[in-house]
N, C-alpha and C positions, 0 to 999 in steps of 0.2 A: 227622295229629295229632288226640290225644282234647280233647273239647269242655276234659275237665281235667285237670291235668298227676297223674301219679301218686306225687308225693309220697315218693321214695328216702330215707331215711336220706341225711344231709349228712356227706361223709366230710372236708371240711375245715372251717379257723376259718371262714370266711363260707357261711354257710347262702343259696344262692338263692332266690329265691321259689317255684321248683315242686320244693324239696327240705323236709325237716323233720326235727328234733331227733327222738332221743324223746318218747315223749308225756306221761311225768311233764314232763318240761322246759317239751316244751311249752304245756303245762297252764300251767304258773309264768311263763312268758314272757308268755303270752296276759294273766294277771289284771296284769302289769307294764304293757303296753297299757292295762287298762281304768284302772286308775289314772292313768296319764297322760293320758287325755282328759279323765278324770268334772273337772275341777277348773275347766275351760271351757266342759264340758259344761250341768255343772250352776249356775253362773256365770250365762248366757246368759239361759234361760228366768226365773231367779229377777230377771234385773233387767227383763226386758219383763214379769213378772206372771205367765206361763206355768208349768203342773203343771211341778217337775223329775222328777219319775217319770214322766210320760209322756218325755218328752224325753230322758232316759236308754232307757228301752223304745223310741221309736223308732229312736232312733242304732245299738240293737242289729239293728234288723228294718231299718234302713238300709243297714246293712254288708253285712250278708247278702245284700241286691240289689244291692248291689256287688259285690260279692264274686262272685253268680252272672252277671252282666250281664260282666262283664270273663274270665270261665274261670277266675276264682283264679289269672289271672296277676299281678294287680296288686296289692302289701301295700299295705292302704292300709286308716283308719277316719274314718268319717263322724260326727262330731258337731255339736253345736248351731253354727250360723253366726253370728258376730256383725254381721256386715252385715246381718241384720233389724232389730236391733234400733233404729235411727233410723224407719225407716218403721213398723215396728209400734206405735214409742208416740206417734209422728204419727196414726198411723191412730184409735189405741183412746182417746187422751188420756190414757194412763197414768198417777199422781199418783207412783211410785215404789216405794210398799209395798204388801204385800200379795197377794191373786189379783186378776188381771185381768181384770173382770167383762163387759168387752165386745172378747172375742177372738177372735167368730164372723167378723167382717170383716176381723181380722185376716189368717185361717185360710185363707180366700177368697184372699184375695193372695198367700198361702205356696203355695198351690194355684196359682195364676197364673201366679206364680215359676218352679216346677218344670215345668208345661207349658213351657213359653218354652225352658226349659235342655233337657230332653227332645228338644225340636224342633230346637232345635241343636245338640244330640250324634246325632241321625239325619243334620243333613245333612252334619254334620264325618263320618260313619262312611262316606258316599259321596262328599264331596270333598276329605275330607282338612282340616288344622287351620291350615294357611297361610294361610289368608282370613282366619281367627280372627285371628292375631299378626300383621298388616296392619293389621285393623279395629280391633284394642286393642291397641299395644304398649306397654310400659312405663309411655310418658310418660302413655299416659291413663289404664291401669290404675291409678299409681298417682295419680292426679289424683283420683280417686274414692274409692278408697281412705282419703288424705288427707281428700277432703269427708266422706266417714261419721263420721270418729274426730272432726273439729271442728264437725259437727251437736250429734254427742252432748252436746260441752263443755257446757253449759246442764245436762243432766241427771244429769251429774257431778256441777257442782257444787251442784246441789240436793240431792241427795245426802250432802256433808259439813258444811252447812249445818245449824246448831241452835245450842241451849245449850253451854254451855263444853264438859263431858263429853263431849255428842256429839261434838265437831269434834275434840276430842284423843282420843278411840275411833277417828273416822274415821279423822286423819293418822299415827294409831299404826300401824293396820293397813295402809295404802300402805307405812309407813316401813318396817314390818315384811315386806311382802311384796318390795320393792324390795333390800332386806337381803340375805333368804333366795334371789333370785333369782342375784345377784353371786356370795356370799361363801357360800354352803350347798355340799357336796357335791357333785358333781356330779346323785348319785340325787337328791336333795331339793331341787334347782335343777326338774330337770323338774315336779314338784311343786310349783311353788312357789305357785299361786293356792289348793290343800287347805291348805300350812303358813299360807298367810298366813289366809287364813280361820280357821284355830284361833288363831294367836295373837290373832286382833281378839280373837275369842270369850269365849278365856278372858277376856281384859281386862274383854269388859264384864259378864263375870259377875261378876267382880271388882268395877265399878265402881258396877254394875247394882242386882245379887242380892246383894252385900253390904253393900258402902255405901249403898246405896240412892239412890244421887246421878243415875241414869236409873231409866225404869221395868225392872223385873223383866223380864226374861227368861221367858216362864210354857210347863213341858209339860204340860200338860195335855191337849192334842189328843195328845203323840206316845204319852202314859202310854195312853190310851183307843185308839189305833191297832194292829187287829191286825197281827202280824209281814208273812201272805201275804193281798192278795183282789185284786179286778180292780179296776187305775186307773179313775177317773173323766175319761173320756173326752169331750171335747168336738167339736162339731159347727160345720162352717163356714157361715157365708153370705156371698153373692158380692153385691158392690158394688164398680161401677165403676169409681168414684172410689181406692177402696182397694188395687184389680186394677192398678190403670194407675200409683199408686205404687210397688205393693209389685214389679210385676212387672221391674224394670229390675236389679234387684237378681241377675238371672241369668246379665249380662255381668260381674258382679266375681265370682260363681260359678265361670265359664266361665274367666276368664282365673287363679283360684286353682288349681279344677283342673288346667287343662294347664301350669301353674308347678309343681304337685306331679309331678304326672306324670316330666314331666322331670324333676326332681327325681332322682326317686325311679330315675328311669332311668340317668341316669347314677353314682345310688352301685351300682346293683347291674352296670353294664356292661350293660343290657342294653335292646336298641331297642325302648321301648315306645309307642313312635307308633302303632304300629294298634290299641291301644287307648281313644287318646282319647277319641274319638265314643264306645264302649261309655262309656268311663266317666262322661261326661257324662249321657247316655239313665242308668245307674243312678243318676247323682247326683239327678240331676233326678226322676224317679221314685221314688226314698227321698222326695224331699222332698214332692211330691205325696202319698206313701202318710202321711208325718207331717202334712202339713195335715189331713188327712181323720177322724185323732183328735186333733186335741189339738194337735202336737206342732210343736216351731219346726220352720225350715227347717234343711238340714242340707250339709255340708259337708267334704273331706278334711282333715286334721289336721296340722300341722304338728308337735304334739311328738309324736305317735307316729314320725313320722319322723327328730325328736330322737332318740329311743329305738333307732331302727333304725340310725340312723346311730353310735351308741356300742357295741351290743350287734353290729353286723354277720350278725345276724340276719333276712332278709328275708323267709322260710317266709311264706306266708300265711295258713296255718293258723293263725296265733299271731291273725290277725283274726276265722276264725269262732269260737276261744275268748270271745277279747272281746267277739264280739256274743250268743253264748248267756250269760254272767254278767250283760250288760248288760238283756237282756231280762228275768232273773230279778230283778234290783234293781227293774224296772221293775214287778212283783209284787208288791212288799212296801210297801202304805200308810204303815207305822212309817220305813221309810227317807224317805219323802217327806215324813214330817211331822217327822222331823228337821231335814232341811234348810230347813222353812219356820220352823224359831226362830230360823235368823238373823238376829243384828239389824239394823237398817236401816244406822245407821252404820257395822258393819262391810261393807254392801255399798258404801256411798257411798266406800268407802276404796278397795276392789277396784274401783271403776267406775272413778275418777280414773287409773289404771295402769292398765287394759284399756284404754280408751277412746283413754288418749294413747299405746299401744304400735299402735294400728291404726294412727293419723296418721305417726307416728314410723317404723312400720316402709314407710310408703311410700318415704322418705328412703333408706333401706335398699334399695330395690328398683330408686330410681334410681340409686344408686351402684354397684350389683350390675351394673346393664345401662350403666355408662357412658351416660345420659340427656345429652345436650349444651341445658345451657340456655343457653348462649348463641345459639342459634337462637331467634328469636322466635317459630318454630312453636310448641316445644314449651312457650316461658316463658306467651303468652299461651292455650294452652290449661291449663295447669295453673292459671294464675293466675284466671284465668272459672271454673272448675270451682268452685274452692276459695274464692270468695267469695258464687257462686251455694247450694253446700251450706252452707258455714258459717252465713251469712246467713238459709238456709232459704226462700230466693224460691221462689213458690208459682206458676203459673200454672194458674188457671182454664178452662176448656174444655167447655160446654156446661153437663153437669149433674155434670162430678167435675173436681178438682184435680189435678194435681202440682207438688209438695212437693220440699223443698231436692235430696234424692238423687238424686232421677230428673230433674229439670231440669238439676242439675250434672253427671247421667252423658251425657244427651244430648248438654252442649254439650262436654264433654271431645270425646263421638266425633265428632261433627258437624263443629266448629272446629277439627280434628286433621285430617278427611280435607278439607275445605273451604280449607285455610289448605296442602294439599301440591297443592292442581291445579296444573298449570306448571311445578312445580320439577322443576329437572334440576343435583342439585349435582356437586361431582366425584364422580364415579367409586370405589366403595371405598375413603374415606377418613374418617377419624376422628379428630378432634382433626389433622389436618393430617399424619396418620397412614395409609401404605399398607396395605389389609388385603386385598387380592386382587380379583378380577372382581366382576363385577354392576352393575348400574346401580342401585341405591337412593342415595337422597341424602344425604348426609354425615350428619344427623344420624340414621338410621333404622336407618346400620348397629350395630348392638349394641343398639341401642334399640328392635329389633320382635321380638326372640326374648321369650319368653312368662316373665314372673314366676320367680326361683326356691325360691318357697315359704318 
């Protein structure tokens, strides 16, 4: 077998991964990817402070080491991860708006991050990823999970927080994107964090720029921005402190990917368990290669898989289109200083819905895996996670901290393997239900298969 597959014309409706459409098509396919990411993509970076043109240009140089790291078997794109973004404005002290002037510490941990993930997709590529969905299944994936999205709550709601205008700009723009996500299209549903963002927009140009009842709206940076030159690039420095938080952030990484993976394997039929570990080692390595300029950590995507899953489209080609346009955005100064006229209340509006769809969609994950809480394993590990992240408990340790995430990820997994020594339940049963051989105990079966994205 060649290292990559060669890519036949697709002669039925569902296109494989190692076949592909025409290349006009493909072409068109591909910039429908990049749209579907940019709206989280670019989301991400703008509420930790971060360039969104770097972070758009890395997601493209991201993919692409995924894309090579996996043989172009795996369709899959890597964008901005929202699990940084607790620990990074932990780290930098964020106020909200604007660039964030001290990111170099940040960048360090993002760098930290990806080693860590790297390391563990090396040894999942020689032990295989059943150790993985042992050490995280469900109940603590989504235990963690839930702790980032109720970390955030706080910088939510600072976020919609102001004068009257402000707060009715912000809750336009949730109500708006909340709308568009239900009741739009289905195409404009995928979409829905670009529609919600213009409709804040328009509003508060409306509210802003006309009536004058906020401040203005002002382009003046985007009018002086030429069209192409090279992003301004930032450089990391490493501290401890900031390493030992950001870095924990590789096991909700770890357990997203191989939730996609799967995923991704069972719409296409096709067993992609020996890629895990590759895709891990590329994940982890994008995200390292993004630390290194600029650029957030980086991650698989769920709506591209939206996408793939409506279009039955799974060519993988259609990824490295999206990541050479994405790299080319990442080009254009005047793009990047588009996106920084957004105004604050229309992100405060977007943060309240991203933030509480992390939390919310853990809920989702335990219902997906049949999570049994009436097991006091998993009720008191979930319920320690999610008061240790919410809360934001900090532990001290020489000369650096950790902070709400990383303490609530340790004790999800610690108090998860700590709380199963000695148990021996029945035999393959579930909810009081026969499901075949094995010795796992009643609450494990269903509940250690891996996320399904």
């Amino acid at each position: 077998m060649s290292f990559f597959p060669r890519w036949p014309l697709a002669q039925g409706p569902t296109v494989p991964p190692d076949e592909r459409l025409p290349w006009g098509t493909t072409g068109l396919l591909g910039v429908q990817h990049l749209v579907a990411m940019s709206g989280s993509t670019i989301l991400g970076p703008l509420l930790m402070g971060f360039d969104p043109n770097l972070a758009i240009l890395f997601s493209g140089i991201g993919t692409l080491i995924f894309f090579l790291l996996v043989g172009g078997r795996v369709p899959s794109y890597l964008g901005s991860s929202f699990s940084f973004i607790a620990v990074v404005i932990a780290v930098t002290g964020y106020a909200g708006t604007g660039p964030n002037p001290n990111i170099g510490p940040a960048l360090g941990g993002i760098i930290a991050c990806g080693a860590l993930y790297a390391a563990i997709g090396v040894l999942v590529m020689f032990t295989g990823s059943n150790w993985v969905e042992r050490l995280m299944p469900p109940a603590v994936t989504g235990a963690v999970g839930a702790a980032i999205g109720l970390n955030l709550a706080p910088v939510a709601v600072k976020g919609i927080e102001g004068p009257g205008w402000h707060v009715i700009v912000a809750l336009a723009t949730l109500l708006a994107t909340s709308c568009i996500a239900v009741y739009a299209p289905l195409a404009i549903r995928r979409i829905s964090i670009l529609a919600g963002i213009a409709c804040g927009y328009v509003l508060y140009l409306i509210v802003g720029n006309g009536l004058g009842l906020l401040p203005p709206v002002s382009f003046a940076e985007l009018s002086a921005a030429p069209w192409f030159g090279m992003p301004a690039f930032r450089s990391p420095t490493f501290e401890a402190g900031a390493m030992a938080l950001i870095a924990p952030v590789a096991f909700i990484l770890v357990a997203e990917n191989l939730g996609h993976i799967k995923a991704i394997g069972a719409m296409t039929g096709r067993n992609l368990d020996p890629y895990v570990g590759r895709g891990f080692l590329g994940d982890g390595i994008a995200t390292m290669v993004s630390g290194f300029g600029g650029g957030t950590g980086v991650t698989t995507y769920v709506e591209n898989m939206g996408v793939m899953a409506v279009t039955r489209v799974f060519s993988t080609l259609l990824f490295v289109v999206a990541a050479v346009f994405a790299i080319a955005l990442g080009f254009s100064p005047k793009f990047g200083a588009l996106l920084r006229t957004i105004p604050g209340p229309v992100l405060g509006g977007l943060a309240v819905v991203v933030f509480g769809l992390i939390a919310a969609a853990m809920i989702r994950l335990w219902v997906d895996n049949r999570v049994d809480f009436s097991d006091p394993r998993n009720l008191l590990t979930v319920g320690a996670a999610l008061v240790l992240g919410s809360g934001n408990f900090t532990v001290s340790i020489g000369g650096f901290s950790i902070a709400g995430i990383g303490t609530a990820t340790i004790a999800a997994i610690g108090l998860y393997q700590l709380l199963g020594i000695g148990r021996r339940d029945p035999v393959g049963m579930v909810h009081g239900l026969p499901k075949g051989g094995g010795d796992r105990p009643l609450h494990d079966v269903g509940s250690n298969r891996g996320p399904r994205g």
